[in-house]
VOLOGU-866639 format. One record per atom (N, C-alpha, C): residue number from 1; atom name; x, y, z. Coordinates in pm, 1 decimal, padded with zeros to 6 digits. Atoms other than C-alpha are relative to their C-alpha. Example, Ala and Ser with C-alpha at 12.3 -4.5 7.8 and 13.67 -1.06 7.14 Angstrom:
2
PT resi name        X        Y        Z
PT    1    N  00089.0 -00119.0  00000.0
PT    1   CA  01230.0 -00450.0  00780.0
PT    1    C  00090.0  00120.0  00000.0
PT    2    N -00082.0 -00119.0 -00006.0
PT    2   CA  01367.0 -00106.0  00714.0
PT    2    C -00077.0  00109.0  00073.0
This chain:
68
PT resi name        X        Y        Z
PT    1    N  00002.9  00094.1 -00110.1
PT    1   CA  00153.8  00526.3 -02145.4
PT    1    C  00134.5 -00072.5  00005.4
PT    2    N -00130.0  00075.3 -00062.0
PT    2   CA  00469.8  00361.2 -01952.5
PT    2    C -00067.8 -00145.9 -00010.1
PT    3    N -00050.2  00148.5 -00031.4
PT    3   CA  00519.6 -00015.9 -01982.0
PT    3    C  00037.4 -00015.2  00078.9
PT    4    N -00072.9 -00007.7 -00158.1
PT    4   CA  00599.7 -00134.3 -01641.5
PT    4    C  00187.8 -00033.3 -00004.1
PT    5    N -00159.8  00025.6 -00010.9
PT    5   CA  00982.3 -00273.5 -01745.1
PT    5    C  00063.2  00162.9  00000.3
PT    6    N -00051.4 -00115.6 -00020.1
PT    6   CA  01008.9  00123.3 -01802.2
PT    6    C -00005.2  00052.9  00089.1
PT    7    N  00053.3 -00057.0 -00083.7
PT    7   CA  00849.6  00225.3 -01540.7
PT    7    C  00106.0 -00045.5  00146.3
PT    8    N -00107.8  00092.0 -00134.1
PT    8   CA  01090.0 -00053.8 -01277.9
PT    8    C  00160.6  00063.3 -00041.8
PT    9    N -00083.4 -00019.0  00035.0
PT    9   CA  01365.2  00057.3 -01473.0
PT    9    C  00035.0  00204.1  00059.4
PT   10    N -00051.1 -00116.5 -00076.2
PT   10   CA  01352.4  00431.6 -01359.2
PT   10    C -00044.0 -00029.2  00144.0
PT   11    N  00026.1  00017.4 -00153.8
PT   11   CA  01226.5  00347.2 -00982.9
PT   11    C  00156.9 -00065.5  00050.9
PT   12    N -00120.5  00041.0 -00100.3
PT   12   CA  01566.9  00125.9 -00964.3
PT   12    C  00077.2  00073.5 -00041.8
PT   13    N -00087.9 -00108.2  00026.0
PT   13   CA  01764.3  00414.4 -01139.5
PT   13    C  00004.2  00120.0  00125.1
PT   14    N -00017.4 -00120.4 -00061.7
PT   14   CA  01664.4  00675.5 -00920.9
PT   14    C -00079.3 -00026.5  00160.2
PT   15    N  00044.6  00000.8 -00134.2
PT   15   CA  01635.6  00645.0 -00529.5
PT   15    C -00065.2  00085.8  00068.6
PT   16    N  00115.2 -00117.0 -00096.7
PT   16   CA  01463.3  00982.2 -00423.2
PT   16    C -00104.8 -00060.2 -00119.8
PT   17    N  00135.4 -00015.7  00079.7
PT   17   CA  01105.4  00961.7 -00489.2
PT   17    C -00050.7  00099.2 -00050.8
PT   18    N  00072.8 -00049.9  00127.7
PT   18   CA  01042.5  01277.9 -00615.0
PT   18    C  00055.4  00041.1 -00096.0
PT   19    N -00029.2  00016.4  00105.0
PT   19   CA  01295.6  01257.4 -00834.3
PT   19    C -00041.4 -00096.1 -00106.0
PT   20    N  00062.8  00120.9  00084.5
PT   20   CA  01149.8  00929.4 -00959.8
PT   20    C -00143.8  00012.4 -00052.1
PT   21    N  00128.2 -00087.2  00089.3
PT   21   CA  00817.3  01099.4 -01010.9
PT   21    C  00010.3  00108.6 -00071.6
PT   22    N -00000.3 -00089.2  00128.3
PT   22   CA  00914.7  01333.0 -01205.3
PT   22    C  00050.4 -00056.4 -00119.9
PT   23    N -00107.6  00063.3  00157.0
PT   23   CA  01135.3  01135.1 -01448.4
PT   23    C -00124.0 -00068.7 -00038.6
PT   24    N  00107.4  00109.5  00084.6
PT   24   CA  00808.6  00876.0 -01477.9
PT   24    C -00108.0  00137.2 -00059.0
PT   25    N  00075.1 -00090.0  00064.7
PT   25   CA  00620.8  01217.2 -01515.5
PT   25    C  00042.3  00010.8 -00140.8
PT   26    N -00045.5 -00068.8  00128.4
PT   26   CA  00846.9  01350.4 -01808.1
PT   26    C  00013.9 -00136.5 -00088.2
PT   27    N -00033.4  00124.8  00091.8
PT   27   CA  00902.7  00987.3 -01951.7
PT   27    C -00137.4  00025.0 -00078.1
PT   28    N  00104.2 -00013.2  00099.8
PT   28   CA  00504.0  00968.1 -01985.0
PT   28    C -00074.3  00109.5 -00076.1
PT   29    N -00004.7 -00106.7  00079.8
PT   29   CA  00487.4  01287.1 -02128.5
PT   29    C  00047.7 -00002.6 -00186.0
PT   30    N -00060.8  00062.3  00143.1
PT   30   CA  00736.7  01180.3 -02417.2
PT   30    C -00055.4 -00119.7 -00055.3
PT   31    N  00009.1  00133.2  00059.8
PT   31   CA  00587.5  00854.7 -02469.7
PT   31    C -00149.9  00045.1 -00068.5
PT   32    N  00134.4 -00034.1  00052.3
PT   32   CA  00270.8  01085.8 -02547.0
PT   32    C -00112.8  00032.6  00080.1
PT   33    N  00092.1 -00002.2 -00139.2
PT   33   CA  00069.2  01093.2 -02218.9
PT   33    C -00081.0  00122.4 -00040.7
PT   34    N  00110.9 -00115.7  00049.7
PT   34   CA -00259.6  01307.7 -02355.2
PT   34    C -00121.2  00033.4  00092.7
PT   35    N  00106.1  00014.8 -00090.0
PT   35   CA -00445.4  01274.9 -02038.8
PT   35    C  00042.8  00009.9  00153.5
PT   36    N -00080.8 -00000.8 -00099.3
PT   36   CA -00351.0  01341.2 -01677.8
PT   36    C  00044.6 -00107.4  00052.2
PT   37    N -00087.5  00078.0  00018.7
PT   37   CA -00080.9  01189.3 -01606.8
PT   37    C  00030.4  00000.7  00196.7
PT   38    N -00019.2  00061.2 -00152.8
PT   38   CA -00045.0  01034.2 -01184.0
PT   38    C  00072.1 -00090.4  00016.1
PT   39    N -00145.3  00136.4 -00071.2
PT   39   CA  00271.1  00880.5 -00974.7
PT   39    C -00050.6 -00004.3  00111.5
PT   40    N  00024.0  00010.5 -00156.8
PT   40   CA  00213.7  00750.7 -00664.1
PT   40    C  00136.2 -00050.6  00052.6
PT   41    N -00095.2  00057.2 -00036.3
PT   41   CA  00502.3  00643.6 -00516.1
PT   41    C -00001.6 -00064.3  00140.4
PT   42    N  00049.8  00044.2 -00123.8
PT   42   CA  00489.1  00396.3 -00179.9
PT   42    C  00157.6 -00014.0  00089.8
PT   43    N -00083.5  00099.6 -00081.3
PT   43   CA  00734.9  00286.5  00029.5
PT   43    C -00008.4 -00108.2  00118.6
PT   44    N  00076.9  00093.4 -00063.6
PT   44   CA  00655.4 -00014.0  00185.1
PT   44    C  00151.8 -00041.1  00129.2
PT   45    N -00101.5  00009.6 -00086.0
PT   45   CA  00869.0 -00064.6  00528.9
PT   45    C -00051.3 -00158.2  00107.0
PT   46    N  00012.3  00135.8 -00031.4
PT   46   CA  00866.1 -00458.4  00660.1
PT   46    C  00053.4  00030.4  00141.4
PT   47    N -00045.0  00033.3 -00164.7
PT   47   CA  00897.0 -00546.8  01037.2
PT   47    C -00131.4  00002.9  00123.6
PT   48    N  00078.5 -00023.3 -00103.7
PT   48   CA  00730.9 -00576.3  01347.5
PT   48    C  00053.5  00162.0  00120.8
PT   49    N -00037.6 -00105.2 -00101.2
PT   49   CA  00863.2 -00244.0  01556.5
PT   49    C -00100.7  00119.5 -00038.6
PT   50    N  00105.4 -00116.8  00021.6
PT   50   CA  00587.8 -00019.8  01537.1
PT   50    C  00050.6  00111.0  00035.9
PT   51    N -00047.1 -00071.4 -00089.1
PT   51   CA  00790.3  00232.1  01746.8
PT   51    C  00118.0  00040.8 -00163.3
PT   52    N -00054.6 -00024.6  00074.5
PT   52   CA  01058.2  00226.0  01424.6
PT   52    C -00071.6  00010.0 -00108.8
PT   53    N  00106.5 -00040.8  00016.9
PT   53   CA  00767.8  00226.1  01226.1
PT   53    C -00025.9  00116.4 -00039.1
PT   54    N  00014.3 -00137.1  00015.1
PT   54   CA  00666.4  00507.3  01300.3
PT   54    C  00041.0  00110.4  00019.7
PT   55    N -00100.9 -00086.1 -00004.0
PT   55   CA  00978.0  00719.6  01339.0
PT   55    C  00031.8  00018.0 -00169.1
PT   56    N  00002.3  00017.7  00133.5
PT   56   CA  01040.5  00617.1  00955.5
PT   56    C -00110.5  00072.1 -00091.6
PT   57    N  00078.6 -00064.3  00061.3
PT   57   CA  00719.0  00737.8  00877.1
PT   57    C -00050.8  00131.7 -00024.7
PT   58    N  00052.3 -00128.5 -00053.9
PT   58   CA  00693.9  01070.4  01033.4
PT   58    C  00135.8  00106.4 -00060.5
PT   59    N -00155.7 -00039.1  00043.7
PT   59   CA  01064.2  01117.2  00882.5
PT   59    C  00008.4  00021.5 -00153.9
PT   60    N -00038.9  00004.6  00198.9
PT   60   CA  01006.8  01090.7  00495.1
PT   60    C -00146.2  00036.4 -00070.4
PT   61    N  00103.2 -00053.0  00058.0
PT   61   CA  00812.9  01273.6  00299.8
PT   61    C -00076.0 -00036.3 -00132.3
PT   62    N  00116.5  00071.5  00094.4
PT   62   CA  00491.3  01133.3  00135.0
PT   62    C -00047.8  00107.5 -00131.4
PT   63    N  00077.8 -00135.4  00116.2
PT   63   CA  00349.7  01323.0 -00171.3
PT   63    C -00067.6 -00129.3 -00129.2
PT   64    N  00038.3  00028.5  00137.4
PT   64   CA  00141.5  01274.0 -00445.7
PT   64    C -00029.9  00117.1 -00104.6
PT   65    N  00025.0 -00108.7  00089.0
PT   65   CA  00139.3  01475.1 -00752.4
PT   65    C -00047.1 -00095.4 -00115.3
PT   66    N  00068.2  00039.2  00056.1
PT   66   CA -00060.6  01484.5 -00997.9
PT   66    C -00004.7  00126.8 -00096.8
PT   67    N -00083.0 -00070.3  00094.9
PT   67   CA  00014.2  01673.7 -01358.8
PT   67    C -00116.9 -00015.8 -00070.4
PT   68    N  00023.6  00014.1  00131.5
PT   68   CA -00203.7  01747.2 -01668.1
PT   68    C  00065.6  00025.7 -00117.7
């Protein structure tokens, strides 16, 4: 299991997300991870323009993976 200072510490290292799920993958792997192991990654986008919105959203690709 990741500690969250590890866990903030690769999210502000690495700006693609599924590079950043994989590194928290392989981190909790090394730290011992004996059980399936799930990233979610969000990106949370602030504003009122629904119209930018949802150009942003339809533009970047969501995923979740999920590893044993």
């Amino acid at each position: 299991m990741m500690r969250d200072p590890a866990i903030v510490a690769v999210l502000n290292e690495e700006p693609e997300p599924q590079l950043a799920a994989q590194r928290l993958i392989d981190e909790a792997n090394k730290a011992g991870g004996v059980d399936n192991i799930t990233v979610v990654i969000v990106d949370l986008v602030q504003g009122d323009d629904s119209e930018t919105a949802q150009t942003e959203n339809t533009s970047r690709r969501r995923w979740f993976r999920r590893q044993a």
